[in-house]
Each structure stands twice: as structure tokens, then as C-alpha cells.
N, C-alpha and C positions, 0 to 999 in steps of 0.2 A: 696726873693729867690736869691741865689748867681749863678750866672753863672762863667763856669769858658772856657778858650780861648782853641781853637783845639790844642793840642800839638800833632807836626806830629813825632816826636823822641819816639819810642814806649818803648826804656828803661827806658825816661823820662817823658812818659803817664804814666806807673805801676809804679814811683814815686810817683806822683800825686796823682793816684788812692789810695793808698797806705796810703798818709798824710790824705787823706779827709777821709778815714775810721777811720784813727786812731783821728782826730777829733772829731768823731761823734759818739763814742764811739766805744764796743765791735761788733765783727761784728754777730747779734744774726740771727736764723732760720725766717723765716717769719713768723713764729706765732705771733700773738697780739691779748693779753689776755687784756680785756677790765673789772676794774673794775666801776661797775658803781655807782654811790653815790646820793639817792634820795634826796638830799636838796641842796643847793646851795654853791656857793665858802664859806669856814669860819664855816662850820659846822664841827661838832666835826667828824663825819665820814668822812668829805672830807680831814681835818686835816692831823687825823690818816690815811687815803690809800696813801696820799701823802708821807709820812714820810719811804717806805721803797720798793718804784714803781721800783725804779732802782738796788736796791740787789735781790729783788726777778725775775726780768727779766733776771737777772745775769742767778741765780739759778734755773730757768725753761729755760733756752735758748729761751727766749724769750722778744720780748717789749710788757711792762705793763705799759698801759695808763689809769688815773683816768679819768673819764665822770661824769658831774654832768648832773643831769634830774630831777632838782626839779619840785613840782608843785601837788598841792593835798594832802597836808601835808606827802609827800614822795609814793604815792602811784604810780604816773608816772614813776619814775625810777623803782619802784619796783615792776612792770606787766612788764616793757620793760626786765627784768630780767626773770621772770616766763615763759614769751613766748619764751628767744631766745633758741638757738639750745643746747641740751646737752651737748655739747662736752667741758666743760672746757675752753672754750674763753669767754664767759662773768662771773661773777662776781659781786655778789654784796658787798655794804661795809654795814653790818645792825648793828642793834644795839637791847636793849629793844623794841623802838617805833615801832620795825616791828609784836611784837607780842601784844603790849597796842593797836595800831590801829585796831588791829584785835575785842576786846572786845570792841573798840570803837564807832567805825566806826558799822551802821547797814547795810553795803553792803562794800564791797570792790571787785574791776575785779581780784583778785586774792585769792587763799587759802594760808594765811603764814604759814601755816603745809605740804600739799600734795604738793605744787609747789616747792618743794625751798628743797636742801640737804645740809645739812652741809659739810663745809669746812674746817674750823680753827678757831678754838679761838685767838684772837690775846691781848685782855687784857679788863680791868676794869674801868670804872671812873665814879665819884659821881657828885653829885651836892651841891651849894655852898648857902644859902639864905643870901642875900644880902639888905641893906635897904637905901634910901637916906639920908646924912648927915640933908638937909632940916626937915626931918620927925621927929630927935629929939630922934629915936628908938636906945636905944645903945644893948636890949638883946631880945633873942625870948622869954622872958618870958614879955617884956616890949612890943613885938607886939603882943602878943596873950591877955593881958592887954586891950591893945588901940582899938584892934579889937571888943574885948566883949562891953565896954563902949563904942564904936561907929560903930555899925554896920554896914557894906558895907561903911564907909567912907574909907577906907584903899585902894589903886587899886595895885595892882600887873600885870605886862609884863609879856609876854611870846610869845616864836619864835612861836605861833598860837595853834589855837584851834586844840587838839589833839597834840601836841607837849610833847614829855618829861617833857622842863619846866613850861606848864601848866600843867601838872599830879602830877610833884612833887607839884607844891604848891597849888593844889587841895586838893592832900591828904594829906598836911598840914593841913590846913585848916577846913579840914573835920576831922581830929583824934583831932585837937584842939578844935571842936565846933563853928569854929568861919563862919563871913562870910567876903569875902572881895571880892571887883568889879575886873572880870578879862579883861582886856586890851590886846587884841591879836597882836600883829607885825609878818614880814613876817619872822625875823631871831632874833637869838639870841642874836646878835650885836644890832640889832635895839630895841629889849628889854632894853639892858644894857644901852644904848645912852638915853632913856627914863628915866634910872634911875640916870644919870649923871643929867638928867637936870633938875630934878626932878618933874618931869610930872606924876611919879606913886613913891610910897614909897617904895617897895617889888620887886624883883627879884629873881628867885631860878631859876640861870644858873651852864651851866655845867663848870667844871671845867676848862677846855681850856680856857672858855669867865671871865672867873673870876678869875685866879692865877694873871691876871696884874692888880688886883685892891686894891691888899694886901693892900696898903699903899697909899693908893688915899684918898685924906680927904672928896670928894664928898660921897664916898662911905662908909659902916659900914657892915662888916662883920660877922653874927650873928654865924651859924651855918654849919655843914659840913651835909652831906644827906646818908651817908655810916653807913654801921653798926658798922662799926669802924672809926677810926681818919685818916685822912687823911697823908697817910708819905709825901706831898707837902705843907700841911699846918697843920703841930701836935701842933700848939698850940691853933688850931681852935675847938672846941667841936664837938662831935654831936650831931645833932639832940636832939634826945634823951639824952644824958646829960645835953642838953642848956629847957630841959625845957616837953620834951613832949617823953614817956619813949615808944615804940617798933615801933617808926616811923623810916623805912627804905628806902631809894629810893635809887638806883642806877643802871650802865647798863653795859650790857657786849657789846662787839664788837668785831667783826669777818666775815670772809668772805661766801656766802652762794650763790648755785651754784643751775642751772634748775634743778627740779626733773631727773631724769634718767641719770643724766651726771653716766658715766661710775667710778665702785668703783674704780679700779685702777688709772684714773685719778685726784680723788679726793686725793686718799690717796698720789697722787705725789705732788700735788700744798701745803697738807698739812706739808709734811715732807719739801717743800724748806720752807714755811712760819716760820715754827719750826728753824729751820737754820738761816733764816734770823734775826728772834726773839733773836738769839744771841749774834748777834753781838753789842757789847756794844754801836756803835756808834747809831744804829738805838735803841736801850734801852734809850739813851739818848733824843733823839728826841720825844720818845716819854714819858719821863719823865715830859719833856720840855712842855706839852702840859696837865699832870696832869693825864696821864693815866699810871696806872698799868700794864705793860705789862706782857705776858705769855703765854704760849704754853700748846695745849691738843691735844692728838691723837684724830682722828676721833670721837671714839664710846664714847668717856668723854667728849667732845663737843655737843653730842648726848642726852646727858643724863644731862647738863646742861640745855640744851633749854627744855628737856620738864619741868624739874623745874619750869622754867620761866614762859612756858603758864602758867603753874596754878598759878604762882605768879602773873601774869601781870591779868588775869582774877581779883583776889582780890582784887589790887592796882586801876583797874578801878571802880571795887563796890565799892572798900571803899570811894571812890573822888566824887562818886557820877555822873562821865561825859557821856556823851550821846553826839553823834555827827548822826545825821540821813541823 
């Protein structure tokens, strides 16, 4: 904390006061809109709310502060979410895994349908199946190979049980027939560090944790997890090209507000997000990170998510996962 000395010259205090606001940025209303990120620093959600806190504070006249509350494979921060007050000051940053937890999970302290209103769409990103150099794997036709002829010898990481990257390479796994030993860690990082060191052969992270491994000789890059190619990595295949033909995995992301938060509020925080989403510089940032950016009004945001439930309900059957 900076202190600063009495100035008794009162045209040279509102100098002062003056320099120190213009320091400290714009001078915004007291509002503070709190978005909150259920997983911890380095998660793809925590990433992306970071990447555009200070345009859209701009643009709601207000400070916007990211909050992480990991803990319970995201379900702490996201009851801290469901319970607080309607009004447009908290925030969540969700993704797929808020509606997979739901088929997965046999209890959860909150409903991810009744509790929670959409807010914005803010964009797209896939996941990347990755294999250690040590393993010898150079295709997914060459691990789905090794898998069959060695059953459960293969291990694959994942940011934990009920994590996106356990789901994707669950349902891997499961549309390939095969089986392979899953190895839970607390983050995604800590998956990939597994895969560097080659302690598990398999990784299917998301794109933020995997665009820095392009060219890593530790690592071998099989596949992309989108229904299409990835425009951060197009010469990467999919899935489904590399070997195993209607396997889709990938998640949206966007912000999602207490039930009853007020419509005109929502539809204000949507239209600055929409705004902000323009500006090339924050396009960039979050290019930079391997997500698709993009904007939807309300009620098309709306009508995405329930897509999804019924998507993420299948994606859970088909994986075969249960978390009790």
C-alpha cells in the first residue's frame, strides 16, 4: 500500500488527487461485478475472463474482477454463483463442464438449468490428443492399435475425474472400443507436466494447454477434438479424420448470471460483452489462447445451451462415466 504525505496547498492536493486517479485508471461507478471462475489460476475459463476484465469494466462503468473458487471439480465456485444476489454483480465464467457435471455427478448443491441465466456467448475451443514422445505413438490410428493389443496398459491424465479432459478421452476411448487406465491430477498443467515426463502416454487437453507444444519433441500431437480443423492448428487433423469417424468433443464458453437476475440487466452486460468481443485487440488475446471468439444475442445463447444439455447428457453415456 503506497501512502502518500498531507499536502496543505489545496490547488496542489486536487493535483495530486488528480495524478493518482489518472494512474489508477478510469475513474469507474462503484459497481463491482465479480466474475467468478470455478477452477483454479491457468484454467481455460480463468484464461479467457481474464483476457477482456478491463474493456468490459470500461464498457459497463464498472470494475470487473475475475475470482477463482476452485474445488469439487468446479462445483464450489459454481453454487457460490447460484446463491448470490440477482442483480448482475456476480458472474460466472462456465463452459461445457457445467452442463457434463450435471449428467455426471449423481447429486450436485445446485440445478445447471433452474439456477443460472444466460448471459453471453463469448466463444469456442476444442481439444487437442496428445501422446509422449517416450510412447513411440506417432497416429490415433497407431494408439488405438497399441490399446487393443494391450489392454489398460496405456494411462492417460486428466485435470480430474469429471473434468472435460477426462470426458474427451473417455469418449475416446469408448467410440474406439478400447480401454486405457485413467490418472486423475488437480489441473490441466499438471496432466500435461505428466505427459512431458512421461509418466502416462495420452493427454487430451484443451487447446490453451496445448497450442505451446506444437513443436516440443517431448510431445506428439495426434489429433484435433472439433468437428472441424482447427484455424490455430490446420494442419492438425480431426478426430475423426485421424482415425475414428463422428467423434466430436468440444465447448463453448460464456458468462452465466443467478436465475432471476433482472432481463434488462442481462441484456446490458450482453450487448457491452458483444462490444468488447470487437475489439481486435481482445480477438487477439483470445486467439492467442486457441479460442474462437464470438458473440450471440441473449435468446441464441439460449438456444445454444439447450443443444448442449442434450449433447452433454450423450457425451456422458457414451464415456460410459459415473461420479457418485
Amino acid at each position: 500500500m503506497k501512502f502518500f504525505p498531507r499536502v496543505r496547498n489545496l490547488q496542489l492536493g486536487g493535483a495530486v488527487a488528480a495524478l493518482v486517479m489518472g494512474l489508477s485508471g478510469p475513474a469507474h461507478a462503484d459497481r463491482v461485478i465479480r466474475i467468478i471462475v470455478p477452477y483454479g489460476p491457468g484454467a481455460t475459463q480463468d484464461a479467457v475472463a481474464r483476457t477482456f476484465t478491463n474493456e468490459l469494466g470500461q464498457a459497463l462503468d464498472a470494475t470487473v474482477v475475475v475470482e477463482n473458487r476452485a474445488g469439487a471439480g468446479g462445483s464450489v465456485g459454481t453454487t457460490q454463483v447460484a446463491r448470490a444476489a440477482p442483480d448482475g454483480n456476480t458472474l460466472v465464467m462456465a463452459a461445457a463442464s457445467h452442463y457434463l457435471a450435471a449428467h455426471l455427478y449423481a447429486k450436485l448443491p445446485y440445478d445447471p438449468v433452474a439456477d443460472f441465466a444466460p448471459v453471453s456467448y463469448v466463444g469456442r475451443t476444442g481439444y487437442v490428443v496428445g501422446v509422449s514422445a517416450p510412447s513411440g505413438i506417432d497416429s490415433l490410428q497407431a494408439l488405438i492399435a497399441r490399446a487393443k493389443a494391450e489392454p489398460g496398459k496405456l494411462n492417460y491424465a486428466s485435470a480430474g475425474n469429471g473434468s472435460a479432459s477426462h470426458l474427451a478421452t473417455a469418449l475416446l476411448a469408448a467410440q474406439a472400443g478400447i480401454t486405457l487406465q485413467h490418472i486423475p491430477t488437480k489441473s490441466t498443467g499438471d496432466a500435461v507436466t505428466e505427459l512431458l515426463a512421461g509418466r502416462v502416454e495420452v493427454v487430451t487437453g484443451a487447446s490453451i494447454g496445448m497450442l505451446a507444444y506444437r513443436n516440443d519433441t517431448r510431445v506428439k500431437l495426434l489429433a484435433y477434438s472439433g468437428e472441424k480443423r482447427s484455424q490455430f492448428l490446420p494442419d492438425l487433423p480431426t478426430v475423426a479424420e485421424a482415425g475414428l469417424p463422428g467423434y466430436v468433443f468440444d465447448s463453448w464458453l460464456g458468462l452465466l448470471a443467478p436465475a432471476g437476475t433482472p432481463a434488462a440487466e442481462i441484456e446490458r452486460i450482453n450487448a457491452a460483452v458483444q462490444k468488447v468481443l470487437q475489439d481486435p485487440v481482445v480477438q487477439k488475446r483470445l486467439s492467442n489462447l486457441g479460442v474462437e471468439a464470438g458473440s450471440l444475442p441473449v435468446a441464441q445463447f439460449q438456444a445454444l445451451l439447450r443443444q448442449d444439455w442434450k449433447k452433454s447428457a450423450e457425451v456422458v453415456k457414451a464415456a460410459g462415466a459415473r461420479i457418485e
